[in-house]
N, C-alpha and C positions, 0 to 999 in steps of 0.2 A: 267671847272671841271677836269682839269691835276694837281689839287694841291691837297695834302693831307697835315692835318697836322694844327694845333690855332698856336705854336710857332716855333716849330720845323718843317721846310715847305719844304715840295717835291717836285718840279714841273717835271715831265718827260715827252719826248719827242723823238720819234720816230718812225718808222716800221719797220716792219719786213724786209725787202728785200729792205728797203733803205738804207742810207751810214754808218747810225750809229744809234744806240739808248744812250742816255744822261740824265742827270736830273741837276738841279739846287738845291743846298739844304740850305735853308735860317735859319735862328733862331741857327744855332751850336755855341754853347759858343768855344770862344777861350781860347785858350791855349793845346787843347786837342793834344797828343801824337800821330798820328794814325800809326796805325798797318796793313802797307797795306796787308802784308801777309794775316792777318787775313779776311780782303776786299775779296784778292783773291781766298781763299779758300772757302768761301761761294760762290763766284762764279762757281768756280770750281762744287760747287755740284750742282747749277743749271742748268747751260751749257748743251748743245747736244755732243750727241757722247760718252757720258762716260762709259756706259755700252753696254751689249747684249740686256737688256728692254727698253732703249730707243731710240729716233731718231739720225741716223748716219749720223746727220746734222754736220760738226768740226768746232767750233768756236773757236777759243781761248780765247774768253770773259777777253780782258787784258785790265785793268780799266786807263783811262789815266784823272788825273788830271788836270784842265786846269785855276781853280783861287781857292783863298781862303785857300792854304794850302801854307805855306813858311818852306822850312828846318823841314818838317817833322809833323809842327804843324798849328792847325785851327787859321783861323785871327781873326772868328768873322763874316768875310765878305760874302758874299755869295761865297757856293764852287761848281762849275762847274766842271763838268765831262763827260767822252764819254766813248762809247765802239762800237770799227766801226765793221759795219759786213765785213767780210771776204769770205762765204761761199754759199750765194745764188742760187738757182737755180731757177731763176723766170720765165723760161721758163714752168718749172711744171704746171704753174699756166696760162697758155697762153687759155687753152681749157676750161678756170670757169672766165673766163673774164664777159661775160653776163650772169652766171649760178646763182641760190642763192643756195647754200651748205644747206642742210637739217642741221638745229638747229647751223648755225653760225650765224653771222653779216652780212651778205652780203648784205639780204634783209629789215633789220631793219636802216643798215646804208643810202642806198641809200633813204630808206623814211625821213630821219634825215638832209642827206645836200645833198643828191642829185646827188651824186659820190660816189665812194669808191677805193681805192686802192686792185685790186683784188690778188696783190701779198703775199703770205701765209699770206692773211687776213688786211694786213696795220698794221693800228693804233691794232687792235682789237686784234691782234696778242701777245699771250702769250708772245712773246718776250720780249715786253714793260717792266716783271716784271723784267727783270735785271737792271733797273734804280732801283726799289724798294731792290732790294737784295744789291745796293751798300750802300744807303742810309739805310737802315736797321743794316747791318755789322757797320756804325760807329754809330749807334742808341745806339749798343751792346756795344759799346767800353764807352761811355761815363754812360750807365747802370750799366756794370762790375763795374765802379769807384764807386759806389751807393750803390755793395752788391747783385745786381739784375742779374739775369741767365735768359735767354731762350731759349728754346727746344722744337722741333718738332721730331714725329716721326709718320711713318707709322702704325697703330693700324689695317684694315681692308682692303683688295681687293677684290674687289665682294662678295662669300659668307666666303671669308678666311676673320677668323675675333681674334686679338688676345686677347683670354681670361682673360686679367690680367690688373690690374688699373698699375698706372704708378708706383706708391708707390711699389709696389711688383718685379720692372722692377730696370736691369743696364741700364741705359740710356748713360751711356759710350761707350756701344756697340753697339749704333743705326748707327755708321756708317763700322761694318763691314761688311756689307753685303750690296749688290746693291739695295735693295729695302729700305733699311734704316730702318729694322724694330729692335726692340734691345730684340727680342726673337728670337734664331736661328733654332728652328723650324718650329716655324710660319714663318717667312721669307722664306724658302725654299719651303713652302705650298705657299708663296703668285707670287715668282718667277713662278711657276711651272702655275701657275692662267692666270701670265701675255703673257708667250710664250704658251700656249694656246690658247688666245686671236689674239695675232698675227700671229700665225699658221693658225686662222682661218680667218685672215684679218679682225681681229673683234679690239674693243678696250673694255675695264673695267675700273671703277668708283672705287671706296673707302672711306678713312677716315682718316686726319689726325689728330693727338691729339698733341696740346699742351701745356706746360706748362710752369711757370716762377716762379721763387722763390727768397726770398729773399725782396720783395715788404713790406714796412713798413704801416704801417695801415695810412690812408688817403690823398690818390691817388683816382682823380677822382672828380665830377662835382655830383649835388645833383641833376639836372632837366634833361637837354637838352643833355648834354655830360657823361653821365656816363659812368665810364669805361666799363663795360660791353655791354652799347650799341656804342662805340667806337670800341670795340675791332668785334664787328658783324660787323658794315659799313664795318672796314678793310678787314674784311677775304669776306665779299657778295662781296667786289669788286675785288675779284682774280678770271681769269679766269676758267670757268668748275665747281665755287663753289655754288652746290646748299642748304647749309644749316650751320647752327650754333650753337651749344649749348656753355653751359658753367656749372660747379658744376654737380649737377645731371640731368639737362638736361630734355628730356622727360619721362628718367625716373623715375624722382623724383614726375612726373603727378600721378603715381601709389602708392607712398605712403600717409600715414595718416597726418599731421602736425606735430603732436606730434611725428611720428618716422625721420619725414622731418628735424627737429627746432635742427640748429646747437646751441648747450646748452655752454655758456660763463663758463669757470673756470679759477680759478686763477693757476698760476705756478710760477717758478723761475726765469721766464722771461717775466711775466706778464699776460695781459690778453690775451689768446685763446679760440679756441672754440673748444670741445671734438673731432665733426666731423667735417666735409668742403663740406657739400651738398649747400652752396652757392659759394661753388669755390673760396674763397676767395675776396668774392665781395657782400656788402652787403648795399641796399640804392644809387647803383652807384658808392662807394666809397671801396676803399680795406681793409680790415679787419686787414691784415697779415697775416693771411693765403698764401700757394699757391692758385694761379691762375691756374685753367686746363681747358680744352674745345676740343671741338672736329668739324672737318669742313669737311664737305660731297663733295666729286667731283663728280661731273658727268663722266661713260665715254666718253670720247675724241668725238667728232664730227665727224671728220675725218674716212671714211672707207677708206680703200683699197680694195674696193669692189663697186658692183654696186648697185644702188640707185634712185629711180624715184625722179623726183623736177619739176621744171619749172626756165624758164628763162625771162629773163628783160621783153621780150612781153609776158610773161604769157602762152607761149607755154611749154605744159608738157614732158619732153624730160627725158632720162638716161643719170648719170653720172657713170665715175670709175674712180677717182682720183688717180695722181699719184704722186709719191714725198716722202720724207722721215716725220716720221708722226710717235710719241709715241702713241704705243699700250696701253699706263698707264701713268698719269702726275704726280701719287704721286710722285714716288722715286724723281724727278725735285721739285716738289710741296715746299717739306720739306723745304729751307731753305727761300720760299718766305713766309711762314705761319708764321717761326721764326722772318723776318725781318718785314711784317706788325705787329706783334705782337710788337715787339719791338718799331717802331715807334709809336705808340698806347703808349707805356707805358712811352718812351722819353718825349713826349710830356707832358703828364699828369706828369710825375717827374719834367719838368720845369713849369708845371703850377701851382705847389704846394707849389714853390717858391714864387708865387706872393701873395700866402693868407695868408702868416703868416709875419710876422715882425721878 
């Protein structure tokens, strides 16, 4: 279960505090242009170190191509990649050797195979999403050719929560500011949240919203794969993410049907629907509408603070962990939300290929 993906196929590989993290990415049509820049800028916005909110771990997450791209473009073949770590301090991790960390892996994995890699976590280790931000950036490049946009951004930290649907928002401006929110006073309310938090060697949860545009109507699987329940698996499987909606979400639970029922009219550019409380997804399949949704993170697991647990022999002991550790994984979160999405939608764009003649 390291692969994500029916055509368009992901497989990553790594840990945290090993030599490198990698992915292999199977199904990419050849010919495609890639835009490493563009690779690296999304990494760039995943990466440690980049701001005052988060961890002052310095990677330089520099993507190195190793098969499947020749003079700039895709073969077809399968495209291998890395990204070595540079920056470890696995010594941090020396005194949670036999410890289980309140609400990580530690204790779930060792009942699973029996070992675990206690260095900032292994396998289980947020790190891993930088195979997915690579794979996702060329998800985008071959989307863009299609018409298709994706975007994430910051909407809520704790109880900062930004007022306003996306439609009302620049979304051009979600990256001036370190938390990625593209309202610049909310953003300052949500900064001011998060060094609070760390001031208090605490950490804070949130909410990020995404969106895609551009998606022509029928994308997507009728039973088993619908994009909507495609685009949940991807985002339940990002670390810290405890939730999912899409359209109007829970709380569209609150209204009537009749005020719920996106109503079909025709236009100049065919059939729409007046509103979009289905999000642009309707029967599993994309309407044409935008796509929107919104994915809950938990705060961070991680204190820097003390903490009662137990360890391997089930003796109940105190920990205070030490080590560099984001107070808040949104501002990071943003471009992993954008690239599962993406891959999510890649995939369903090349499987729409196969049902029509």
């Amino acid at each position: 279960m390291n692969t994500f993906g029916h055509i368009f196929r992901l497989t990553s590989f790594g840990e945290s505090h090993g030599k490198g993290i990698g992915g292999i990415i199977d199904g990419c049509p050849a010919g495609l242009e890639l835009d490493i820049e563009k690779i690296q800028e999304d990494l760039a916005r995943r990466k440690p170190g980049q701001s005052k909110i988060t961890t002052q771990r310095k990677e330089p997450d520099q993507v190195e191509f190793i098969s499947g791209v020749f003079e700039g473009k895709t073969q077809g073949t399968p495209i291998a990649f890395a990204i070595w770590n540079k920056d470890q301090h696995s010594k941090d991790y020396n005194n949670l050797k036999d410890v289980f960390r309140p609400s990580h892996a530690d204790y779930t994995y060792i009942q699973k195979y029996g070992t675990r890699d206690h260095r900032g976590g292994g396998r289980s280790s947020a790190r891993e999403t930088i195979a997915r931000v690579v794979a996702g950036a060329i998800a985008k490049q071959i989307l863009a050719k299609a018409g298709v946009s994706v975007q994430a951004f910051v909407s809520r930290v704790g109880e900062v929560e930004l007022k306003k649907s996306y439609t009302e928002l620049d979304l051009s401006k979600t990256e001036n500011n370190i938390v990625r929110c593209p309202d610049e006073a909310t953003a300052k309310k949500m900064i001011s949240r998060i060094e609070a938090a760390s001031k208090d060697r605490d950490t804070v949860g949130g909410v990020i919203t995404g969106v895609a545009k551009g998606i022509p109507a029928g994308w997507g699987e009728p039973v088993f794969n619908k994009l909507h329940a495609d685009l949940g698996f991807a985002m339940l499987g990002i670390n810290a993410v405890k939730g999912f909606e899409y359209g109007s979400g829970f709380n569209g639970t609150k209204l009537s049907g009749s005020q719920h029922n996106d109503v079909f009219i025709k236009t100049k550019d065919g059939v729409r629907t007046k509103t979009n409380n289905s999000g642009g997804i309707q029967g599993g399949i994309s309407n044409g509408e935008d796509i929107y949704f919104n994915v809950a993170f938990k705060p961070i697991a991680t204190l820097l603070k003390e903490q009662n647990t137990v360890d391997v022999n089930s003796n109940e002991i105190k920990i205070n962990p030490k080590g560099r550790h984001d107070p808040c994984v949104l501002p990071r979160a943003v471009p992993i939300v954008e690239a599962m999405a993406a891959l999510v939608l890649v995939d369903h764009y090349l499987l729409s290929k196969l049902n029509s003649i």
